[in-house]
N, C-alpha and C positions, 0 to 999 in steps of 0.2 A: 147329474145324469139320471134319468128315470130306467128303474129295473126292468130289464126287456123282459118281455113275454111271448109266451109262442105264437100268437099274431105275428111276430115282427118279422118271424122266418116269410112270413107268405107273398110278400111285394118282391124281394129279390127272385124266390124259386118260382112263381109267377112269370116274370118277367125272363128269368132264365128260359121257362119252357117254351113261352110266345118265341122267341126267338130262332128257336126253330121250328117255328114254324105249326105249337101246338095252340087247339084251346084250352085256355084254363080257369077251371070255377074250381072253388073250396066249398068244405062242408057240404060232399052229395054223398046221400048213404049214411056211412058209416068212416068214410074216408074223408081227411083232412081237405086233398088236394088229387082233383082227377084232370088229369089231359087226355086229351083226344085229338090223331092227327091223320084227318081220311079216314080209312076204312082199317085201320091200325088198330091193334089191342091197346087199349085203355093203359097211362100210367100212371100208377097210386103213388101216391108220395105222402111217408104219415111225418107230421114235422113234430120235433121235444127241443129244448133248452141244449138234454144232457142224456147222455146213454144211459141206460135201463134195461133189467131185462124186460121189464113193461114194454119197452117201444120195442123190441125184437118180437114178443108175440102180437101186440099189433100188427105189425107187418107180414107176421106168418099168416094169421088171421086174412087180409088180406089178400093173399094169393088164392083164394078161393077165386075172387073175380077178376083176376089176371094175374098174369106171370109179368107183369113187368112193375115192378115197388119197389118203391126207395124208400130210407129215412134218412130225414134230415136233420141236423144237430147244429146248434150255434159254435160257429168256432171260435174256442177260446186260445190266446197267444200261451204260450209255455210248453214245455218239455214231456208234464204228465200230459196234457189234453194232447200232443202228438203222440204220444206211447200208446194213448187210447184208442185215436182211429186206427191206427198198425193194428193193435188186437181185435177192434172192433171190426175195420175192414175184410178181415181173415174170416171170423163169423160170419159175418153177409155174405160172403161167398161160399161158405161152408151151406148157406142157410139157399141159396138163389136167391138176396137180396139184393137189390143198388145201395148204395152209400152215398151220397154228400154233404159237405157242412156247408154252413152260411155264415161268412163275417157280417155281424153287424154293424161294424163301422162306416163301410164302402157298400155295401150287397153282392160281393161276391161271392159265386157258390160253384165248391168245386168238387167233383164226381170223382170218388176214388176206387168206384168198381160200378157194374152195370150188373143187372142181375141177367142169371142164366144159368145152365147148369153147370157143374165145377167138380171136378175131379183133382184134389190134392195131391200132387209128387209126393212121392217116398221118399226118404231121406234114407240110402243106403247103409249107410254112418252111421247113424244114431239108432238106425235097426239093429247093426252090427255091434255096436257099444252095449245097446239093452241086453242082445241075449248073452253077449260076452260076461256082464256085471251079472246076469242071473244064473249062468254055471260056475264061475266064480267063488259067487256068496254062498255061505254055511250056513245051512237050518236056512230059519226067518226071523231075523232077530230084530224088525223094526216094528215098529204100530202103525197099519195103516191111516195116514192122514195128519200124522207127523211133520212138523219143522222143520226144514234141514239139518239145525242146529243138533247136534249131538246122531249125526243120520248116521248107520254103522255099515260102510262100506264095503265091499271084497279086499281094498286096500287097509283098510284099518284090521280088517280078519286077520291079514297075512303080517302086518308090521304087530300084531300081538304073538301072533308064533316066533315068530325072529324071539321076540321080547320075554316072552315065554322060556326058548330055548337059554338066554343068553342069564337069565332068571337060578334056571335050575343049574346051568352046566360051566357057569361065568363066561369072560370075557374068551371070544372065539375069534379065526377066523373067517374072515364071510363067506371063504368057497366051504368052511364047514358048512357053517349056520345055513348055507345054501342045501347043501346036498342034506342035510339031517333033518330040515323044515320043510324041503320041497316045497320053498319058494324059491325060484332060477333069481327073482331080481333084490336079491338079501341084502346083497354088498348094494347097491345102490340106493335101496331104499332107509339103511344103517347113514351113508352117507349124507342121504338128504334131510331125514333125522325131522321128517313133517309134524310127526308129534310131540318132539324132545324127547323120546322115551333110550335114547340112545347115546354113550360115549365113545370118540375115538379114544383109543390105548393108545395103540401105534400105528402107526402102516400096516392097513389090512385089517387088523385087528379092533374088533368094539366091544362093548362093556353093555351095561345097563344105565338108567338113570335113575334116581330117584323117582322121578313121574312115571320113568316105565315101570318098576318094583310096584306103585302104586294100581298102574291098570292093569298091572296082571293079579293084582289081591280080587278086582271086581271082573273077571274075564270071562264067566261064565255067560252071561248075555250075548256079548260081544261076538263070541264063537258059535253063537246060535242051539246053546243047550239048554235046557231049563234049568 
């Protein structure tokens, strides 16, 4: 099988636009692919292989000579090239893009947004969750642009107090540990024990761990101090 090329997009999305009814030449301008249908705004369609952010500023490029552009993208089978249009799709609309891709097996070519102007919903929730996490958290104790891995939470702040307390004062009850730490969720968070840093004694009663003795020797970061 011979490695496709971006000629190859152009016979199906062609063919796609005549069918409703537009005409369609390639290569006028600056643009891959223009229709024309009546007395309608011009549609640009710039055709790639594969997402880029090249083919995004093409297309912004683009909207100088019409609001109506698409890009086009060879669709490949699998799980990442789906994940891609999902995030890519979102951009183009973020951008007043169209989106389609083109299988090359068959020539089917399918439109997963139209361009136009777009105004994104607010997700209540995860407004409510950020600025929750942002009075929560002590100091700023991450590095912008950081990994998740090792990320230091408001939740990890407070299971270091628990950790802390239980450190200096030993094995407590958790409506102490609660009321003395002024964290309300002690006894639940001793019980779910997310970092190991915690032992049950007895009923009600928890301890330290070893791993927690440990994070509370390096605790000064964590708690957002220098």
């Amino acid at each position: 099988m011979s490695t496709p090329r971006e000629t190859d997009l152009y016979p199906p999305v062609k063919s796609f636009l005549e069918d409703q009814g537009y005409v369609v030449k390639a290569e006028v301008g600056a643009a891959d692919v223009v229709a024309i249908r009546g007395e309608e705004p011009p549609v640009v369609v710039e055709l790639k292989l594969v997402f880029s952010l090249a083919l995004f500023h093409q297309c912004v490029e683009r909207l100088k000579v019409s609001d109506d552009v698409y890009l086009a993208v060879a669709h490949k089978p699998g799980k990442p090239f789906y994940k891609a249009v999902k995030a890519n799709t979102v951009l183009a609309r973020r951008l007043g893009l169209g989106l389609m891709t083109v299988r090359l097996s068959d020539g089917l070519v399918s439109v997963h947004c139209d361009p136009g102007p777009y105004a994104p919903r607010k997700n209540t929730k995860r407004k409510a969750s950020l600025l929750r996490e942002f009075a929560r958290r002590q100091g700023d104790p991450n590095d912008g642009g950081q990994t998740r891995v090792g990320l230091i939470t408001a939740y990890r702040q407070d299971a270091l107090k628990l950790a802390i307390y239980l450190f200096e004062v030993g094995a407590s009850k958790g409506a102490d540990v609660a009321r003395e730490t002024e964290v309300k969720r002690a006894t639940v968070m001793m019980r779910d024990n997310h970092y190991g840093w915690f032992e049950k004694v007895e009923k009600g009663i928890y301890g330290i761990s070893p791993e927690g003795a440990e994070a509370v020797k390096t605790s000064g970061r964590v708690l957002g101090s220098s």
